[in-house]
C-alpha positions as CSV (number, residue, x, y, z in Angstrom):
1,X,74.4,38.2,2.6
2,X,76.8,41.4,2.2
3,X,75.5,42.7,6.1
4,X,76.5,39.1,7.5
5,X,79.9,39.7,5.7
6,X,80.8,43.3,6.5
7,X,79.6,42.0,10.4
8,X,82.5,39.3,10.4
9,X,84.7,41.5,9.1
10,X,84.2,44.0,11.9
11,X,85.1,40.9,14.4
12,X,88.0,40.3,12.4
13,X,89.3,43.9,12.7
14,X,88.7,44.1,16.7
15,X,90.3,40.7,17.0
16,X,93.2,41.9,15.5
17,X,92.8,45.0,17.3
18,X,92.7,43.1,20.5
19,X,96.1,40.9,20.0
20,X,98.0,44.6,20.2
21,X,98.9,44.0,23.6
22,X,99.3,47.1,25.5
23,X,102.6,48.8,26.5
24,X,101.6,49.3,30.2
25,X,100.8,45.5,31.0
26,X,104.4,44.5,29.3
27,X,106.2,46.8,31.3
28,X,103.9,45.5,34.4
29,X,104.9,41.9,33.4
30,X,108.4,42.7,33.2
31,X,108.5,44.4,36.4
32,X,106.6,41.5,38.3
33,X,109.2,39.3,36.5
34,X,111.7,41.0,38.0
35,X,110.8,40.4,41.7
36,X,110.1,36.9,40.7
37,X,106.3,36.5,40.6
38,X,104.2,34.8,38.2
39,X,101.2,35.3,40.3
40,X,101.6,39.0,41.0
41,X,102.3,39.8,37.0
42,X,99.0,37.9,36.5
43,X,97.3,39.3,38.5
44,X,98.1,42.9,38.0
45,X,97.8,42.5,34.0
46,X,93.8,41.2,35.1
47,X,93.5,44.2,37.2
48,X,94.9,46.7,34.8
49,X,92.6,45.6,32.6
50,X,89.3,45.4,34.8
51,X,89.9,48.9,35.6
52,X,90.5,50.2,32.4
53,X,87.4,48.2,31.2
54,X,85.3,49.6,33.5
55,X,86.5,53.4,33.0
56,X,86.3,52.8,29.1
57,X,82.7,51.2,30.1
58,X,81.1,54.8,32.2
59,X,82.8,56.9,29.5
60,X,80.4,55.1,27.0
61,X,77.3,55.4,29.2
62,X,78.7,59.1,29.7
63,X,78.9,60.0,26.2
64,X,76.0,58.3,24.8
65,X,74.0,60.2,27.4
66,X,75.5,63.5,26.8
67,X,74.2,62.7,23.0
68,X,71.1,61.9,24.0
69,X,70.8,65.1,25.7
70,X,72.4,67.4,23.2
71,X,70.4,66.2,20.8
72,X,67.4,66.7,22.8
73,X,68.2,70.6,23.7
74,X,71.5,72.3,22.4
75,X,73.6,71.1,19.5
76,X,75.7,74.2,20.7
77,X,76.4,72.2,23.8
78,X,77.8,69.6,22.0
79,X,80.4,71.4,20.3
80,X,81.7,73.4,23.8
81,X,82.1,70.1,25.4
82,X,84.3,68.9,22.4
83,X,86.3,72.3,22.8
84,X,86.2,71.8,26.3
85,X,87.6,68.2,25.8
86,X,90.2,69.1,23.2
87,X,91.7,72.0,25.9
88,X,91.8,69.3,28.7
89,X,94.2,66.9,26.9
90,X,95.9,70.0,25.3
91,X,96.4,71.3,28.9
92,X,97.3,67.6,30.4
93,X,99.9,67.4,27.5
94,X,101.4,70.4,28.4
95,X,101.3,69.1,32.2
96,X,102.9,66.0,31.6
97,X,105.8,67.9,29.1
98,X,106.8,70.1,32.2
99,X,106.7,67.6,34.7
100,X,109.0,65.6,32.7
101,X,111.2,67.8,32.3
102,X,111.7,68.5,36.0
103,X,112.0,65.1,36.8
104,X,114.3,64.4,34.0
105,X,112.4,61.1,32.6
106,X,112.6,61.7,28.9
């Protein structure tokens, strides 16, 4: 059937999604290296990815109950806490730019 294709298709697409593998575990894996431990790169790259699996995992629960609820009450609720969103990372950009600049990393 075309749903049972189109839902192996999505598979295919996060499987190839997930064989990206991410910049911060590399650089993790080349500094365990470095000191000489298998073990520790391991186990850091497991850990890295636990935590950011279970932050990724209560933003979900977050969002879809922050849905729930503005869709409940106020759909202008919804659109401050996108504004309110966008101005964080916005403001955390500009954080990181300055801070970078002081401690001369890029």
């Amino acid at each position: 059937s075309a749903a049972g294709g189109e839902k192996g298709r999505e598979w295919l697409i996060a499987l190839a999604a997930a064989l990206v593998p991410c910049p911060g575990t590399i650089l993790i894996f080349v500094l365990a290296f470095s000191l000489g431990s298998f073990a520790l790169s391991v186990a850091s790259a497991l850990f890295i990815g636990f935590g950011m699996s279970v932050v990724i995992f209560l933003a979900a629960l977050f969002g879809a109950k922050a849905n729930e609820l503005s869709s409940k009450r106020l759909v202008s609720l919804k659109l401050y806490v996108e504004f309110l969103g966008l101005f964080v990372m916005f403001g955390l950009g500009i954080f990181m730019y300055f801070l970078s600049d002081n401690l001369r990393v890029l």
